[in-house]
KOLLOVO-6797 format. One record per residue: residue number from 1; x, y, z of N, C-alpha, C, O in turn. Coordinates in nm, 2 decimals. Example, Ala and Ser with C-alpha at 12.3 -4.5 7.8 and 13.67 -1.06 7.14 Angstrom:
1	1.32	-0.57	0.78	1.23	-0.45	0.78	1.32	-0.33	0.78	1.42	-0.33	0.85
2	1.28	-0.22	0.71	1.37	-0.11	0.71	1.29	0.00	0.79	1.34	0.11	0.80
//
This chain:
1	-7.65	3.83	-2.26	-7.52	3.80	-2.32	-7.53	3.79	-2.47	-7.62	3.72	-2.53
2	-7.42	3.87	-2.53	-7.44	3.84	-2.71	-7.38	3.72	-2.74	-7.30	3.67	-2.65
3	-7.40	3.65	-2.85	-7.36	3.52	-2.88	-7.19	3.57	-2.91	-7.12	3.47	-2.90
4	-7.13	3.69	-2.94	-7.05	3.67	-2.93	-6.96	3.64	-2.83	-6.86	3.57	-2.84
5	-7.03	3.73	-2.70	-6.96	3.68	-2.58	-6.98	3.53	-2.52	-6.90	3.48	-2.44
6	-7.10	3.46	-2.56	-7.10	3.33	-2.54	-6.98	3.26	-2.62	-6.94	3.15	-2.57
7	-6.95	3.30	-2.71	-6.87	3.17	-2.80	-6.75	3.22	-2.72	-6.66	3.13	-2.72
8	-6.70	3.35	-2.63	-6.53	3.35	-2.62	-6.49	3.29	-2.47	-6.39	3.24	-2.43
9	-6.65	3.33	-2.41	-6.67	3.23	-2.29	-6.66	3.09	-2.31	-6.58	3.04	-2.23
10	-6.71	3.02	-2.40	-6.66	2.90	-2.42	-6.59	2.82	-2.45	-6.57	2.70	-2.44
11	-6.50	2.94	-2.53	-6.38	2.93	-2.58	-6.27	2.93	-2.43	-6.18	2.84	-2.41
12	-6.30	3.04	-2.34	-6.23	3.03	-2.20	-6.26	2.93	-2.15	-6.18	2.87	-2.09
13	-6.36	2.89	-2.15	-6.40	2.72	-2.07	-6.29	2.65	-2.13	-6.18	2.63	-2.07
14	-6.33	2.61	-2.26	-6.22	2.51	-2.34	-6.07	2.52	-2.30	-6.00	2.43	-2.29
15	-6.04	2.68	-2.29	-5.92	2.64	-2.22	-5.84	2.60	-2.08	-5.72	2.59	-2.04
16	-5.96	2.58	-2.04	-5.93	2.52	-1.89	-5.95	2.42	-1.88	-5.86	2.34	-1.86
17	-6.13	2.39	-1.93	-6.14	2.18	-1.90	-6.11	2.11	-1.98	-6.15	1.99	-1.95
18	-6.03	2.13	-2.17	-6.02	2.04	-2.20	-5.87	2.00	-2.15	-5.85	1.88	-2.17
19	-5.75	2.09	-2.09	-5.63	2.01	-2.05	-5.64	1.95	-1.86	-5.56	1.88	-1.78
20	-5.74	2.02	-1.84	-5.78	1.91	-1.68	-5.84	1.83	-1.70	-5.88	1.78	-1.60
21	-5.90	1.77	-1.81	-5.96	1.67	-1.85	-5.85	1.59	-1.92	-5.87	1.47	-1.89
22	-5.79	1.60	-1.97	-5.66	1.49	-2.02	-5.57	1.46	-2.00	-5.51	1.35	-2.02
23	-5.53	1.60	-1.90	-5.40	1.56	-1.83	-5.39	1.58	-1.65	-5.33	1.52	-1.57
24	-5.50	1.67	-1.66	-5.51	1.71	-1.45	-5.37	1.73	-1.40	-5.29	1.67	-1.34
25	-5.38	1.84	-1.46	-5.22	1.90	-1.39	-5.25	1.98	-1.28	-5.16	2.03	-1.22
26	-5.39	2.00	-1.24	-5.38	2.08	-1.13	-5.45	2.00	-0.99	-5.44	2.04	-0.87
27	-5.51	1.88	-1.04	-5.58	1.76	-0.94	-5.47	1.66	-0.90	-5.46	1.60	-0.79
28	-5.34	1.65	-1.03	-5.24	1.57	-0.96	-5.14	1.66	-0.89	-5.06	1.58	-0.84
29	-5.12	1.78	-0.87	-5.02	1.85	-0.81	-5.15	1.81	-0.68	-5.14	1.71	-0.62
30	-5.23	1.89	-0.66	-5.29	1.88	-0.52	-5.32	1.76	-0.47	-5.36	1.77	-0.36
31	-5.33	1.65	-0.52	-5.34	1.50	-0.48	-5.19	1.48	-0.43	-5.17	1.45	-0.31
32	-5.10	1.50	-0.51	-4.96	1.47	-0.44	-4.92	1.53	-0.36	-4.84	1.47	-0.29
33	-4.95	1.68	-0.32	-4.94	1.80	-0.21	-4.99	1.74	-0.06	-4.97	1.79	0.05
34	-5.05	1.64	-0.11	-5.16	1.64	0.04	-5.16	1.47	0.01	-5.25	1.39	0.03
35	-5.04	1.44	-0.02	-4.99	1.27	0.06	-4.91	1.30	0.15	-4.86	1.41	0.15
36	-4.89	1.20	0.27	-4.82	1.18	0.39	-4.78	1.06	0.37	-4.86	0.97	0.37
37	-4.61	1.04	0.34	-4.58	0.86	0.31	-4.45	0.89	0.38	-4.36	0.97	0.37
38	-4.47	0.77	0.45	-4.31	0.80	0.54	-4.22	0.74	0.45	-4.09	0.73	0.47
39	-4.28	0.67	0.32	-4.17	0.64	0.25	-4.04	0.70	0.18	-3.93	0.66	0.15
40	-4.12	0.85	0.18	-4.08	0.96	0.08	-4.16	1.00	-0.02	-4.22	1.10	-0.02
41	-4.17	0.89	-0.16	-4.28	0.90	-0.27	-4.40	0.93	-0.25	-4.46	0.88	-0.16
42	-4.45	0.99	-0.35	-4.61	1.03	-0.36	-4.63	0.95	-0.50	-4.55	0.90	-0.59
43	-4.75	0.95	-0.49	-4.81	0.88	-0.64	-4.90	0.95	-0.70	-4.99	0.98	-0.61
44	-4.93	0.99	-0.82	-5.01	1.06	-0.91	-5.17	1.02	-0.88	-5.20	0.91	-0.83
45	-5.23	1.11	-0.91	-5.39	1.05	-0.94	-5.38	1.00	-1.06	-5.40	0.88	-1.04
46	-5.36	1.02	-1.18	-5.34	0.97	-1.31	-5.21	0.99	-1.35	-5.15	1.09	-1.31
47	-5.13	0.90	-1.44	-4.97	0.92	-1.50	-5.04	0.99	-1.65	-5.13	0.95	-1.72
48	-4.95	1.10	-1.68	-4.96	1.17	-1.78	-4.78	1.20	-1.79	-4.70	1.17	-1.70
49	-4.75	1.25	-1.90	-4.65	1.30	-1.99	-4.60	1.43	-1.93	-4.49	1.46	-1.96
50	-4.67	1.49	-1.85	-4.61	1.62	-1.83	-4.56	1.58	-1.68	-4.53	1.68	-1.62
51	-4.56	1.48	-1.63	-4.50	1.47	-1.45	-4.32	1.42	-1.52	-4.23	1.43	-1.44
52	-4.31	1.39	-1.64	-4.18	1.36	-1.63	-4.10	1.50	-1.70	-4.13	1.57	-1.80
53	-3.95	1.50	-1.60	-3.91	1.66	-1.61	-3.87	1.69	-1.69	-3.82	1.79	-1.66
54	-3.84	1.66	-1.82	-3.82	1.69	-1.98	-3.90	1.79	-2.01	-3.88	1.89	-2.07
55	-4.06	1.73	-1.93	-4.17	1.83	-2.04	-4.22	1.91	-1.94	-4.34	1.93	-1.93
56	-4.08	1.98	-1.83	-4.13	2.11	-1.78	-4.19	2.21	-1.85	-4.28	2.27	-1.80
57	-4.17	2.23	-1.92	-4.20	2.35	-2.01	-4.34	2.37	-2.06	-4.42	2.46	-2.04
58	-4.36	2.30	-2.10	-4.50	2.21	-2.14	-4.65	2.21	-2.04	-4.77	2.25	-2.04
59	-4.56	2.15	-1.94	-4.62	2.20	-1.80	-4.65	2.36	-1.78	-4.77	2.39	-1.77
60	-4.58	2.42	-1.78	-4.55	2.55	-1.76	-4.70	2.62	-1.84	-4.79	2.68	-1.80
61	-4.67	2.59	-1.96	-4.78	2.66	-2.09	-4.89	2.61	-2.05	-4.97	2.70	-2.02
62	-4.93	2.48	-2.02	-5.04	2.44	-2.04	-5.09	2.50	-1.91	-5.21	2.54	-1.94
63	-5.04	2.54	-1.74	-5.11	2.54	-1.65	-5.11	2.76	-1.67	-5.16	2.82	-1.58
64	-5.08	2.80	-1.73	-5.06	2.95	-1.80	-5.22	2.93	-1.87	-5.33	2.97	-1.82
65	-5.21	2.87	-1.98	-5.30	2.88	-2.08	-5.43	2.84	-1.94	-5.51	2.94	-1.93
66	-5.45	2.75	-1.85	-5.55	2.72	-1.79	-5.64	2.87	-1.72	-5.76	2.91	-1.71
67	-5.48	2.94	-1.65	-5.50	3.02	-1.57	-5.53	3.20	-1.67	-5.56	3.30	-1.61
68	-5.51	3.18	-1.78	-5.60	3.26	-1.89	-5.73	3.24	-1.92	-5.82	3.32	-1.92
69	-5.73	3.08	-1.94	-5.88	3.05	-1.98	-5.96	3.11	-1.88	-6.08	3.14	-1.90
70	-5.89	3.12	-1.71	-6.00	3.12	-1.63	-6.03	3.28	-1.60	-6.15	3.32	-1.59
71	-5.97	3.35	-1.59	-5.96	3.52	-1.62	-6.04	3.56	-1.69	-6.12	3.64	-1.65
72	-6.02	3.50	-1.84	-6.12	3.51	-1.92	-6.29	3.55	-1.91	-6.36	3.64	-1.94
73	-6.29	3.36	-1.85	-6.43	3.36	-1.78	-6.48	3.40	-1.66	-6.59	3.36	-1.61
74	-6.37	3.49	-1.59	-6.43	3.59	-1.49	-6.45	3.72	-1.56	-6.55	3.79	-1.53
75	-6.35	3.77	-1.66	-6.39	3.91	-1.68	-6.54	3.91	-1.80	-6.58	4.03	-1.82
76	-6.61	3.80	-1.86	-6.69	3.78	-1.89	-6.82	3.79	-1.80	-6.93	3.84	-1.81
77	-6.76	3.71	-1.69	-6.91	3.68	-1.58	-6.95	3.81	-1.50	-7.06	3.84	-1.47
78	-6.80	3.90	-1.47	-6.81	4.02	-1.42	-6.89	4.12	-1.52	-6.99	4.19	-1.48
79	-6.86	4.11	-1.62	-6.87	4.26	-1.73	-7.07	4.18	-1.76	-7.17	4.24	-1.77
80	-7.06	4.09	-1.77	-7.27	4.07	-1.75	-7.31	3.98	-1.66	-7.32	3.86	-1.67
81	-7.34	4.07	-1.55	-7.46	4.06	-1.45	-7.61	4.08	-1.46	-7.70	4.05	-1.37
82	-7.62	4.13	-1.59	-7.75	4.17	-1.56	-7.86	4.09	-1.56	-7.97	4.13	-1.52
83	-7.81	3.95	-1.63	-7.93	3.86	-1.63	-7.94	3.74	-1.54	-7.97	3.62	-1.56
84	-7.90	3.82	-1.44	-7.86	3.65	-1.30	-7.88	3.77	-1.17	-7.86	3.89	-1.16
85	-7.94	3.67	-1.07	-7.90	3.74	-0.97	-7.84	3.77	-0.90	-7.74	3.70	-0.90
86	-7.84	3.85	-0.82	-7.66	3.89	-0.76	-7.64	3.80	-0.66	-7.56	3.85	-0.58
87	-7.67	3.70	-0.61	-7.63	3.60	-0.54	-7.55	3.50	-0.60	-7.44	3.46	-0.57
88	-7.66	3.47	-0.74	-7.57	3.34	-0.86	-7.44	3.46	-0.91	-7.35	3.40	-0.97
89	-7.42	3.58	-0.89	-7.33	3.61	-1.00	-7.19	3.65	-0.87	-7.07	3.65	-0.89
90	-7.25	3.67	-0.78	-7.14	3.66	-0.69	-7.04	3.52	-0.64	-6.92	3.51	-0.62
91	-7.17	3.41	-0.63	-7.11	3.30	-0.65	-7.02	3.23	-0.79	-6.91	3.18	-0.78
92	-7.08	3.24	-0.88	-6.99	3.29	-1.00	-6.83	3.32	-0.97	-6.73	3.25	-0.99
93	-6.85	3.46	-0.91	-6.68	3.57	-0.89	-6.64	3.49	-0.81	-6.52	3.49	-0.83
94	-6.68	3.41	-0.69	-6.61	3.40	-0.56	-6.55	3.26	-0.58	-6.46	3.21	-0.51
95	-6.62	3.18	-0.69	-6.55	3.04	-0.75	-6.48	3.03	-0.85	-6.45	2.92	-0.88
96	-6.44	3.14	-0.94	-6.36	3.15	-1.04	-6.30	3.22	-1.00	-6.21	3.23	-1.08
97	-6.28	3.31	-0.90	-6.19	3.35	-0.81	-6.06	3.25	-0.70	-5.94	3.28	-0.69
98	-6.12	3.14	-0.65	-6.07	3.04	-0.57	-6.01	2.97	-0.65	-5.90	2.94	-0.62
99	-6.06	2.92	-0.79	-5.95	2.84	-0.86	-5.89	2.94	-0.94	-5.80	2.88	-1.00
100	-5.89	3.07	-0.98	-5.78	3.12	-1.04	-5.67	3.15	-0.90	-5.55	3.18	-0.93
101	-5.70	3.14	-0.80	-5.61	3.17	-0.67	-5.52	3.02	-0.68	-5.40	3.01	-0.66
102	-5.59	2.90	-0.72	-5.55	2.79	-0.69	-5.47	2.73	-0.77	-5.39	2.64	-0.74
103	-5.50	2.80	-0.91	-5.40	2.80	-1.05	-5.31	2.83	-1.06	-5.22	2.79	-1.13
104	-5.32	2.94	-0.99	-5.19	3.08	-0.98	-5.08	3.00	-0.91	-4.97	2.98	-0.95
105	-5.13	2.93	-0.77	-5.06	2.92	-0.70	-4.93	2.80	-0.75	-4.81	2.79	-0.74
106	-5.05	2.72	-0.84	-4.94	2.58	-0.88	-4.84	2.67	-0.99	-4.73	2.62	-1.00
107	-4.87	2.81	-1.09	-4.79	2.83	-1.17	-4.67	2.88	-1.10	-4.55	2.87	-1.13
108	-4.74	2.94	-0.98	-4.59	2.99	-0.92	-4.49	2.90	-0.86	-4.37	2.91	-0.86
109	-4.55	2.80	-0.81	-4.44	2.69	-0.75	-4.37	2.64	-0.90	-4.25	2.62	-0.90
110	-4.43	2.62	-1.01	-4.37	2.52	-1.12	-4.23	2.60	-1.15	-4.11	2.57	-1.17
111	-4.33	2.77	-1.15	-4.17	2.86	-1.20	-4.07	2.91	-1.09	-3.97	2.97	-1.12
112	-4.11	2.87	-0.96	-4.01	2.91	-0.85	-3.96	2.79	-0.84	-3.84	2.78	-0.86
113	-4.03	2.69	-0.82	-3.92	2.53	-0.78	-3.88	2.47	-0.85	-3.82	2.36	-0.83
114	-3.91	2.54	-0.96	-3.81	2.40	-1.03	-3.65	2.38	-1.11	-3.58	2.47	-1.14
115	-3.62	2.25	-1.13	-3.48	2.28	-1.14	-3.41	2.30	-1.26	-3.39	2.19	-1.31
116	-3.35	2.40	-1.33	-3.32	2.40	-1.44	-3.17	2.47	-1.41	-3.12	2.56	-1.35
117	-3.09	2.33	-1.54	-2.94	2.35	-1.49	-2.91	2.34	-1.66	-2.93	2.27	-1.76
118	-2.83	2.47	-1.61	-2.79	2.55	-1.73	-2.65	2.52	-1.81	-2.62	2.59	-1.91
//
């Protein structure tokens, strides 16, 4: 891999784990997906800024920008194979595959469910 392609890989890293590291917009949607409370309410893994519904939008970008960052670092891990072997590089594709499936999925609920009154 050229150092160029290392720095844009890193750069796609950066755009995935530094906003699940500050805000976990994709650990608190699936933490709250998978409570059972007969009360009704769910409760966050962490309180951040973007669970309150002003800063849908915000929401929206940041879990976009995640699900770029991670594209990124599949079409990097895809395009050089040649210095891993095909077991590490498959495992590679088949886990940045499951969370771009898992990324995808929260962007499409954010922009199908949510409520915006015009």
């Amino acid at each position: 891999m050229t150092k160029n392609q290392k720095i844009w890989m890193w750069v796609f890293v950066a755009m995935f784990a530094i906003p699940e590291i500050l805000w976990s917009p994709i650990l608190n949607f699936y933490y709250q997906l998978s409570q059972t409370n007969r009360s009704g309410g769910t409760y966050p893994l962490r309180y951040n800024f973007l669970q309150n519904s002003d800063n849908l939008n915000y929401l929206r970008l940041i879990i976009f920008m995640q699900l770029i960052g991670l594209l990124g670092v599949l079409i990097i891990v895809v395009k050089n194979k040649n210095g891993r072997s095909k077991l590490l590089s498959y495992l590679y594709i088949t886990l940045l595959s499951i969370l771009m499936l898992i990324v995808g999925f929260l962007l499409y609920f954010t922009l199908v469910f949510s409520i915006n009154i015009m």
